[in-house]
N, C-alpha and C positions, 0 to 999 in steps of 0.2 A: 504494500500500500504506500502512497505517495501521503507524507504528512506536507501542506503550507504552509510557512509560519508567517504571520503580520505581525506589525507592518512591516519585519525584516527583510518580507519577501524573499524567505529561504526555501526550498524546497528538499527533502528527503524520503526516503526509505526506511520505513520502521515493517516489523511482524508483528502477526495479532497478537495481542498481549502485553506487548512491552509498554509500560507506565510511560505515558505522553513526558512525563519530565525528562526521563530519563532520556527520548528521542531529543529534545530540543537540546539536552545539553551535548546529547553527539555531536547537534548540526552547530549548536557554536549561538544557542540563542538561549537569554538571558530569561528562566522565570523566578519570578520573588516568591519565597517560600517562608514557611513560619515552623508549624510542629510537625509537616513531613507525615500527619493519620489524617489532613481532611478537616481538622476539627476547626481552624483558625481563617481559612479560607485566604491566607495569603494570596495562594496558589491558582486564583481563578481566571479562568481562562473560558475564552466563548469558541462553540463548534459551528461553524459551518452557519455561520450566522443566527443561531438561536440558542443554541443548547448551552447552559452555564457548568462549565463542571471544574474539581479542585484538580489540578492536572496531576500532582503527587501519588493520588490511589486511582487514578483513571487507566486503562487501558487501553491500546488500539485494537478499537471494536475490527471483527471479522467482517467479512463478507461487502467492504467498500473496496475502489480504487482511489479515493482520493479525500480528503478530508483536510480544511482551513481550522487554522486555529489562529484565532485574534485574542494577542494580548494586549491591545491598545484599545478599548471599551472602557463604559463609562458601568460597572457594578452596582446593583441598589444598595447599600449595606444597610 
């Protein structure tokens, strides 16, 4: 699967499974992180223009080719 990163505009290569943080820091792009379970929501990041998820316990979901991830959104907290 092809991960996008914004607004770096990186593009890579992750397998199903591998925790979205851990792809970005392969590609060389920067997420803010806090306690690493989810709980603190440093970590949030938007899918594919809607979906909000903590990228540290998320996984790359199967069965897509391609998937954006915007870390440059405005969060409700």
């Amino acid at each position: 699967m092809k991960i996008h990163f914004l607004p770096d505009n990186i593009t890579v290569e992750a397998n199903a499974g591998e925790l979205l943080l851990d792809v970005a820091d392969r590609a060389g792009v920067s997420i803010p992180t806090g306690c690493l379970m989810g709980s603190c929501h440093a970590c949030e990041v938007e899918i594919d223009g809607s979906n909000i998820i903590c990228a540290c316990i998320t996984g790359v979901p199967r069965g897509q080719e391609k998937m954006t991830v915007n870390l440059n959104f405005d969060p409700t907290w």
